[in-house]
N, C-alpha and C positions, 0 to 999 in steps of 0.2 A: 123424473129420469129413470129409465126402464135398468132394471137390475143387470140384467146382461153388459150394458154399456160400463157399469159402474164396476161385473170383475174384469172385463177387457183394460182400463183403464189403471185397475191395483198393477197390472201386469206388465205397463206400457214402458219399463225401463229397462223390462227384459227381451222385447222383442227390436227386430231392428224397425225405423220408423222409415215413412218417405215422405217426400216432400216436395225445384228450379222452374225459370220462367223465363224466356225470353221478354226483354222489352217490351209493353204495348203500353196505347194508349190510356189516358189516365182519362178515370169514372169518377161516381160522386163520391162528393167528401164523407170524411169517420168526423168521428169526435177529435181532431186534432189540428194539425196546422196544415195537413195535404189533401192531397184529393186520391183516391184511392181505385181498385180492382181486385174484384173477388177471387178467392181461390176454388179450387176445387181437388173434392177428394182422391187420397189414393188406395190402393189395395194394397191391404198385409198380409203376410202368411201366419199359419198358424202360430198361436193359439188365436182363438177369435177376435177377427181386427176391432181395434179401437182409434179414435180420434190422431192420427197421425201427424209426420210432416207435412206443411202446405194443407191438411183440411182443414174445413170449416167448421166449428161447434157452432149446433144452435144457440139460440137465446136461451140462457134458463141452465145450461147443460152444466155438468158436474167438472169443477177445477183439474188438469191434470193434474201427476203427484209432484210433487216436487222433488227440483234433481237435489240430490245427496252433497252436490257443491254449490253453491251461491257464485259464481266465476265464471264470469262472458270472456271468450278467448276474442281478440280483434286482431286482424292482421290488416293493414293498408297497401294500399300503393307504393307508399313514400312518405319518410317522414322528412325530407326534402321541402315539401311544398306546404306552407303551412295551412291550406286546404284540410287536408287529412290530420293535422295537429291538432285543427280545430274541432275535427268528428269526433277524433279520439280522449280529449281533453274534456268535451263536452257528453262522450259517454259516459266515461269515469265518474264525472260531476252528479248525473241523471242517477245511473246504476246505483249509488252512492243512497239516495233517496231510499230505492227498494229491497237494500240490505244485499246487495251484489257489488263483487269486486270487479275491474276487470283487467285483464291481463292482454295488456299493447304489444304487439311487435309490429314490424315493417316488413316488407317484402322486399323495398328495394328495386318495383323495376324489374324483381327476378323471379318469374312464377318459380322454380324448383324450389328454391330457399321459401317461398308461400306455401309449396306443399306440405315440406318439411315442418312447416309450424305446424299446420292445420295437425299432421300426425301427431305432434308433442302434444296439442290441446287435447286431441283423442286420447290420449295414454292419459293426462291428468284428469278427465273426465271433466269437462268443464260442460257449464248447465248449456250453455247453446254459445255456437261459434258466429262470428260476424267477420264480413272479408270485403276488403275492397279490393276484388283479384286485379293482378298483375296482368293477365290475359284470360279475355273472359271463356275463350273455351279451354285452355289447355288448364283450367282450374279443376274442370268437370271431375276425372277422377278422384279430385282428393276426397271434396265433396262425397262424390257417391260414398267412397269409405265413415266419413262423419254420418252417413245415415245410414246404414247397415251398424253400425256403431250405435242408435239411440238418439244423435247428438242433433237437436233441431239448427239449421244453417241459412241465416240473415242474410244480404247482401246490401251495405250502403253506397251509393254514387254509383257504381258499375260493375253491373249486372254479371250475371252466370249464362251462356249461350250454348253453353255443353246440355244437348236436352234429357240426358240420363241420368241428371244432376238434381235432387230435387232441394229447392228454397223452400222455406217457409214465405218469407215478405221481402223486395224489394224496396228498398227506400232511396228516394234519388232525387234529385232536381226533375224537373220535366223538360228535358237538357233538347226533345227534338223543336217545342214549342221556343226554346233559347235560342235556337238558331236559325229559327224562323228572325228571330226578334234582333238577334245579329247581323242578320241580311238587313231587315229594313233600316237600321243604322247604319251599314254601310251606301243602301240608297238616298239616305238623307245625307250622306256626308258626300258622296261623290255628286251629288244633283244632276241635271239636267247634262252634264257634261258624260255620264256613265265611264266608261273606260275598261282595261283591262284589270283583274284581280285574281290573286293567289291564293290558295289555303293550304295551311301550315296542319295538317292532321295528325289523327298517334289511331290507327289501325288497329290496333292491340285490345283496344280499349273502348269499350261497348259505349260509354257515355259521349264519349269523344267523336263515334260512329252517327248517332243520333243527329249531333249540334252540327254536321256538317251536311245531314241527309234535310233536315230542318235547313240550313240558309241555304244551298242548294235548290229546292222546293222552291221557297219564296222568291229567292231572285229570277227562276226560272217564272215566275208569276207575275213578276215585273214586267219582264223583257217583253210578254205574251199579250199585256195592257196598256203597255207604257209607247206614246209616241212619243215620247225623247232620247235620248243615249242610251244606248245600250250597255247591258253588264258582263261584259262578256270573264267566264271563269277559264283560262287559260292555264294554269296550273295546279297541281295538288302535289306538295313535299310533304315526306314525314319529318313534323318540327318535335316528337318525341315529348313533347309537352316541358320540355326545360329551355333552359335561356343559352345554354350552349349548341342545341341541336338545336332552336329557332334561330339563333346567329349563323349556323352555315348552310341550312336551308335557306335563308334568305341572301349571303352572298350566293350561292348557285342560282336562284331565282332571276338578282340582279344581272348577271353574264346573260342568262338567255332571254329575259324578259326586258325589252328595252323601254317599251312603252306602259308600264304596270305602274297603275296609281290608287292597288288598294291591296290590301292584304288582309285576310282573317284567318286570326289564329286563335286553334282551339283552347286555350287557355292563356292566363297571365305571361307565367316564365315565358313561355313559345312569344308570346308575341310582344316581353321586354326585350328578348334576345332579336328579334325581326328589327325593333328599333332601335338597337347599340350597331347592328349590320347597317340601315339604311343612314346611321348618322357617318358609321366611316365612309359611306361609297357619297355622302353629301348630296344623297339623296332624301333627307327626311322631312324635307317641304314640301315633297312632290308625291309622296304614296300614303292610302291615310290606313290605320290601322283600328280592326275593330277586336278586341279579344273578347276574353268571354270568365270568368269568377267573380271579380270585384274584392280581391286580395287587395290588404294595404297599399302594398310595395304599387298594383295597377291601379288602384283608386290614384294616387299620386302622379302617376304619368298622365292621368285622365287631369285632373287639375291642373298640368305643369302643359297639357297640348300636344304630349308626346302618342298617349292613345287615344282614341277618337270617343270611342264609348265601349260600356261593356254591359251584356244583361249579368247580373250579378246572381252567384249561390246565396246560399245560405245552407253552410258545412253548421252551423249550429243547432237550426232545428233538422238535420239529418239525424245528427248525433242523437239528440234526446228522442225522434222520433223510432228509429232505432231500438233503443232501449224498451221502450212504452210497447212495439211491438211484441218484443220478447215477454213482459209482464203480460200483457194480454193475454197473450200466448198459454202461460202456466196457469194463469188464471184459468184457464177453457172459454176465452173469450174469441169471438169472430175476430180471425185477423185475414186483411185482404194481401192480397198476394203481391201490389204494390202500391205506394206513396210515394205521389209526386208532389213537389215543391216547385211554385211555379217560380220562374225569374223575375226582376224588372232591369227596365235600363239605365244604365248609370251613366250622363252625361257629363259634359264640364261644369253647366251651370249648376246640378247635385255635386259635385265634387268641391264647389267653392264656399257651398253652404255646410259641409260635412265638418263638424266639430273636432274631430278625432284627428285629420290629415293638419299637415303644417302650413 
């Protein structure tokens, strides 16, 4: 390790560091449970740059210092959905391992109230922040503040798209390959018949961006191959990702769409609320639904016939992946700038076999 690098490094808690990334596809696998993307380095200002936000340390290179608090700040989505309960619960658990605490809030849904955090974890000084932003751009400047601040900034399930914003690591489902995988579930479930189908979206929300650009894509691949029925997408509502705003996007649907016998929605809630809607209008024999987590609450509809199938997360190994990022990280270890978590699909016949469900 060259002496230079080693006083840049005693200094690295006084200068500001950098670090953001939009989505891209997923490279080869690390030592872990995803498959990964490299980062690349940034420029500091003086004093002489060292190993910063988002770069990469050699093999071999000297640990950064450690921050002066042992406390991961997380802020989510929502602690609504027990998706994000799961990240958060199972960061705590991980952290817990490496002698870190961490410090949960929620967003709510409401980037402001996410900024607002993000600044209190900067005032506490906490070792590195993790966020699963409320909206991926309008997050950018908190961000940028956490790094002009020192504070290196993780993002789990859904990305930063502010590009002045800089990440360390992205950790997330591989959510556009999901919704490839959600299309082809809905082509197995509508067969040969094809028809008309809706997606129930959340705009806001980078992950959710992905899994619709993903089924999209495939069924467009479909239609391009396939002499049979066609799949025709006829609408796109914001179903907000909850079971209230997927219940009135799917009555509005029902009014203008008479002939629609599929719907995909980007998550559980959106797409329990789509069938508590199709069961009032006495429509839910006739439209099939495909979501996308593999939450209890949808595992259950999937075994009960109400949802058709869903590629499922895995908010567990985020969580710990997550964390492991951040250790690396202090360590002065290569950390890639994203992991993905691939999906699979969870059908009826997985749902009957599932131990856990009633």
């Amino acid at each position: 390790m060259r002496t230079t690098l080693a006083v840049a490094l005693a200094g690295l808690w006084l200068v500001p560091l950098a670090g953001c990334r939009p989505s891209a596809e997923k490279a080869a696998a690390p030592k872990s449970e995803a498959t990964t993307k490299q980062g690349a380095p940034q420029k500091q200002k003086p004093p002489s740059p060292a190993p910063g936000v988002g770069e990469s340390i050699s093999q071999g290179a000297a640990p950064r210092p450690k921050p002066p608090r042992k406390a991961i700040g997380l802020s989510v989505l929502t602690m609504t959905n027990p998706f994000f309960k799961t990240i958060a619960d199972t960061m705590t658990e991980e952290a817990a391992k490496h002698g870190y605490e961490v410090l949960v809030v929620s967003g709510e849904d409401n980037v402001a109230r996410q900024k607002d955090q993000v600044k209190d974890f900067i005032v506490r000084r906490v070792a590195a922040i993790v966020l699963c932003p409320c909206d991926s751009k309008a997050i950018g400047p908190v961000i940028q503040e956490a790094n002009e601040a020192g504070i290196p900034v993780f993002t789990a399930d859904i990305a930063c798209l502010a590009p002045d914003a800089k990440v360390v690591s992205h950790v997330a489902t591989d959510n556009f390959s999901g919704g490839k995988e959600a299309a082809r579930a809905m082509i197995e479930a509508l067969g040969e018949a094809g028809g008309d189908v809706a997606i129930l979206d959340y705009k806001q929300v980078e992950s959710c961006i992905l899994r619709v650009q993903g089924f999209k894509e495939e069924i467009a691949k479909h239609n391009a191959s396939s002499k049979g029925g066609q799949i025709r997408i006829v609408a796109e509502l914001p179903g907000g990702g909850a079971k209230d705003r997927g219940y009135k996007a799917t009555e509005d649907l029902l009014q203008s769409q008479r002939q629609l016998v599929g719907i995909f929605a980007i998550n559980d809630p959106s797409g329990l609320g789509a069938r508590a809607a199709l069961e009032k209008a006495g429509r839910a024999d006739q439209v099939k639904i495909i979501a996308f987590d593999g939450q209890p609450e949808g595992k259950q509809a999937i075994k009960e016939g109400k949802i058709y199938a869903d590629p499922i997360q895995y908010p567990d190994r985020i969580g710990r992946e997550a964390v492991r990022a951040i250790v690396r990280y202090f360590d002065g270890e290569e950390v890639p700038k994203e992991i993905l978590i691939p999906t699979s699909l969870y059908r009826r016949a997985d749902a009957e076999k599932d131990p856990a469900l009633k």
